[in-house]
N, C-alpha and C positions, 0 to 999 in steps of 0.2 A: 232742546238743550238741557232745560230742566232732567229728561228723563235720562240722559246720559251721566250729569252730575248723580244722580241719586242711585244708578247703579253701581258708580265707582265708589262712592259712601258704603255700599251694601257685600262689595264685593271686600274693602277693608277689611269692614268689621269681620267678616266673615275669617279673613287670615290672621286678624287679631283676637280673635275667640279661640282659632285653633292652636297657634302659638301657645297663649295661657295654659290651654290645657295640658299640649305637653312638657312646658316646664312645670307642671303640677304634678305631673305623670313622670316625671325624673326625679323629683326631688322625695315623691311619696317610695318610689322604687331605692333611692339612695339611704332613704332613714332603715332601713333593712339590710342593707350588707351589711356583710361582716367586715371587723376593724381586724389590720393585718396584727397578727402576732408579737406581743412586744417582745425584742430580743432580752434574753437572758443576760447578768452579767456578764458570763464568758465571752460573749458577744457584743457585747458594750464595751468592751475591758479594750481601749484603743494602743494600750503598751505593749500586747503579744506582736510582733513585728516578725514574718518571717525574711530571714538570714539571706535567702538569696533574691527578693524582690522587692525589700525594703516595705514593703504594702502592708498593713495590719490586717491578721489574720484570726480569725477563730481556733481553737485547738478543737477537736474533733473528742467527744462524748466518750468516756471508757465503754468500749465494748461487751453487750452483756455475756455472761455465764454462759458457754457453749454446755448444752446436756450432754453431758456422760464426761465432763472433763475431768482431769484430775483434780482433788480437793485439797488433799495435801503431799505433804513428802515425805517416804516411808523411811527418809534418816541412812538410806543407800547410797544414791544419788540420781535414780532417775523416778520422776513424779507416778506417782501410781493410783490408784480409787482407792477408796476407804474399802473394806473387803465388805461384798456384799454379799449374803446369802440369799441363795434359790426360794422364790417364792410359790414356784411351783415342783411337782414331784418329777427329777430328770433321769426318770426310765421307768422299767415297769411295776417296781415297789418302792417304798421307802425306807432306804438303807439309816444303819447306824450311825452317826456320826459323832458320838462322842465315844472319845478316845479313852479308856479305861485300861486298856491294857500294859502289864508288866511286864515285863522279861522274865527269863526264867532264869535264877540264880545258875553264877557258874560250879563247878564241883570242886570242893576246895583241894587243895593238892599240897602237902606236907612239904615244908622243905627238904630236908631229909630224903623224900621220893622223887626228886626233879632228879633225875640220872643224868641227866642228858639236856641242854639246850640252845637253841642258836636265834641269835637275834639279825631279823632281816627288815629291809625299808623295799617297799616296794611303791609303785605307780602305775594309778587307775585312769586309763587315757578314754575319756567319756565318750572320745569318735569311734570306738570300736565298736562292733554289733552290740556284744552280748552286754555293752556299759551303757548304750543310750537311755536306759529309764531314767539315768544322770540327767539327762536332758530334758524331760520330760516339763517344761513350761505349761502347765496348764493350772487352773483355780477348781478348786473343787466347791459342791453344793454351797460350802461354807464360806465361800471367796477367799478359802487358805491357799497360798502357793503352794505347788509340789516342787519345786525345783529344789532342788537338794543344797546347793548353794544358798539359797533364801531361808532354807531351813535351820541352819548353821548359825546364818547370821540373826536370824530373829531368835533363836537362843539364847544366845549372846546378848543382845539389846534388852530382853526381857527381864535378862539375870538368870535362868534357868540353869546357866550353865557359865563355867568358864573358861576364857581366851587366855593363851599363854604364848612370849613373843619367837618369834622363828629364828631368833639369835642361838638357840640351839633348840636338841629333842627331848630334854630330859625334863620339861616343864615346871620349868623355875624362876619366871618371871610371867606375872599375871600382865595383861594388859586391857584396857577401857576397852569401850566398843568406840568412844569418839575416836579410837585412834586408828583404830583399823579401818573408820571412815575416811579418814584422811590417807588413809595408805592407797584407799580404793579410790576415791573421788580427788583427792591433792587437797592442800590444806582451803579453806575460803580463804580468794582474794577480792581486793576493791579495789575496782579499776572504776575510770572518767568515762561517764557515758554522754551524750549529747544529744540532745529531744532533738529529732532530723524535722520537725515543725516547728514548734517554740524557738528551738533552739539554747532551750535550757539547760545550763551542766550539770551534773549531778553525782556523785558516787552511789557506787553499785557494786553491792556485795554478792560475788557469786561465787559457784566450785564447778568445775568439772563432772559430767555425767559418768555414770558408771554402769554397765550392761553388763548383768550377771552371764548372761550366755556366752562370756567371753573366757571366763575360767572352766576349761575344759581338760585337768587331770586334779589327781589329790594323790597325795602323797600318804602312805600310811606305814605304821610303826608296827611289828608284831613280832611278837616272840614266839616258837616253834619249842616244846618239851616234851617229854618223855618221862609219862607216868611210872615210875617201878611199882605203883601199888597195883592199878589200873593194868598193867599191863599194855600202854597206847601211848601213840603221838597227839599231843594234843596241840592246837593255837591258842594264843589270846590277843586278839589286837589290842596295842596299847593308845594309837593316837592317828587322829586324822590331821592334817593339812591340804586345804585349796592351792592350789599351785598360778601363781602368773607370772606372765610373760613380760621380761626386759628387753626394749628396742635398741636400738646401737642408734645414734644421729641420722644414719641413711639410711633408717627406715627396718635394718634389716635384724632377724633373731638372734639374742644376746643370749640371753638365758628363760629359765623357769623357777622360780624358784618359790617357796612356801610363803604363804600371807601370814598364819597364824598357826601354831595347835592347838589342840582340842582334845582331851583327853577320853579316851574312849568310853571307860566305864560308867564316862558321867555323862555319858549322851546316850546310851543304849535305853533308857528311860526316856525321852522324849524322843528316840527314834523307831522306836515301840508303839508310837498313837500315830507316824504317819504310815498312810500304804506308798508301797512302790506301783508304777504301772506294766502292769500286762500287755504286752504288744498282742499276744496271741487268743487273750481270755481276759474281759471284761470284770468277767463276774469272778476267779478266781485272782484274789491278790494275795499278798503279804505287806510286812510292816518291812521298813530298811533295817533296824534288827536280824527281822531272819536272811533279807539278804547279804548280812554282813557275817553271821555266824554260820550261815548255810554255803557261806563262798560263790554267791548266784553271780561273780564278775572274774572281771580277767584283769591280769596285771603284769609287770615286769618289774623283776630285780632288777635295784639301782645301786646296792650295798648290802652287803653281809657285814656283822660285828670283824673285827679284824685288826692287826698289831697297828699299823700305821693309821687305822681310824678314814682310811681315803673311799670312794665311791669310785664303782666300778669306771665310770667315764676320766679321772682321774690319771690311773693308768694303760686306759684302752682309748684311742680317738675314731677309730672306725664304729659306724651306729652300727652295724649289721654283727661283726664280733662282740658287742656290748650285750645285747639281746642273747646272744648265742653264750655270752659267761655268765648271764642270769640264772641261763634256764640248767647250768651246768652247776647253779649253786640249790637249785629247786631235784635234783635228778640226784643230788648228793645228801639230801637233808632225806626224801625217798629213801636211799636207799642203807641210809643210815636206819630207819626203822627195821626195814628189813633185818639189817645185820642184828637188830634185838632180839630176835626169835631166836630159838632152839628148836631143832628140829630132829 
């Protein structure tokens, strides 16, 4: 009896030794974890309540910096990178890029010797073959836009040059660059916005994007004379305008009509440092200068000078005869040279 008593003593102790040890063995493993995370204000903050669950909620972290996004806004309206330059060489040498080039004076011409002159307004429609360099959206070494439009307009912003309003062609009213931001993008408005989490109200200042790729003709000013000293026909273009397009309510085409001008003599200097692109030769460019003095585009008469002052579409409403009394006012100014000669 004794030795049964003394085994059930032995076998106690025995589950009471092991016991102890592993609540020593839990408590020694417990001073070692980690203590959970204390929540942050935002997190603590039990008055963000969202709207449709009534539950307190967390607002969720600002999102970091996506790389390569846009930093700021180029003052157009659609956000762009700060222009970056190539940090490596992007072909087989390295080209010049700084712009030093002038134009080359035009040749003065006497009043007295103008015999002969006729002023025409023509448009340079960019969808056509020989006008896509117009289009040409690409950033050069320099992370400079070529888009001809972009070009125009940072012009203009920079002050290099100045904007005059499209209320006529005779440039006689200067206008800001703010304003022809507002022509393009619509004026900033501030509308109610509503955090769809917090459910915070807020005003919010925004404008309208604006995609240069969407002005696809220009409108240009030139005058046609007839040197008597020279003995030639000569041009001069006087002004350029970007053309856009007015929608009717149901969506469908209103019009075209001039955003700005720009008088030409004072652009042929800063259109002098950019090149045009080469669809066919790389390595052979020109500046838009020469492609404007060199005639490298195509166009259509929209108006010749004339008593009533109207534009051919005015008194023609068929497009196909409009075109056809252009080129019948370009086949007359021909062959008015002609008729200069002695023979």
């Amino acid at each position: 009896m004794r030795a049964v008593i003394l085994n059930k003593i032995g076998w106690c102790s025995l589950m009471l030794v092991i016991l102890l040890a592993s609540q020593a063995d839990a408590q020694r493993r417990g001073g070692t974890r980690r203590k959970p995370a204390t929540p942050d204000a935002a997190t603590q903050d039990a008055s963000v309540v969202n709207p449709a669950t009534g539950n307190s909620v967390a607002p969720p972290p600002p999102p970091p910096p996506t790389p390569g996004a846009s930093l700021r806004p180029d003052g157009i309206g659609i956000p762009v990178d700060t222009p970056r330059k190539s940090q490596r060489i992007d072909g087989i040498s390295e080209k010049n890029f700084i712009k030093d080039r002038t134009p080359i004076a035009y040749d003065h011409i006497r009043s007295d010797d103008e015999f002969w002159e006729k002023k025409i307004w023509q448009v340079i429609d960019t969808r056509e073959k020989m006008n896509l360099p117009f289009q040409y959206n690409v950033e050069d070494e320099n992370g400079t836009s070529q888009l001809f439009i972009n070009i125009l307009l940072n012009a203009i912003k920079s002050k290099e040059v100045e904007a005059f309003s499209a209320i006529d062609d005779r440039f006689t009213t200067p206008i800001a660059y703010e304003e022809i931001q507002n022509k393009l993008s619509g004026e900033e408005k501030t509308i109610r916005s509503i955090d769809p989490v917090t459910g915070e109200e807020k005003m919010v200042t925004t404008r309208d994007e604006f995609d240069p790729r969407t002005v696809v003709q220009y409108k240009i000013k030139e005058i046609w004379v007839f040197d008597k000293e020279a003995s030639q026909l000569k041009v001069r273009i006087l002004g350029i305008a970007p053309m856009v397009s007015r929608m009717n309510e149901d969506g469908s085409f209103r019009a075209a009509i001039p955003l700005f001008w720009v008088y030409y003599p004072d652009m042929r200097p800063i259109l002098a440092k950019y090149d045009v692109y080469n669809q066919n030769n790389d390595a052979a460019t020109m500046s838009w200068e020469d492609l404007f003095e060199m005639r490298f585009f195509t166009s259509f008469i929209t108006k010749e000078n004339n008593t009533y002052n109207r534009e051919i579409k005015d008194y023609i409403k068929d497009g196909t005869m409009r075109l056809l009394e252009g080129q019948a006012v370009k086949d007359k100014i021909f062959n008015k040279e002609q008729d200069m000669w002695q023979y």
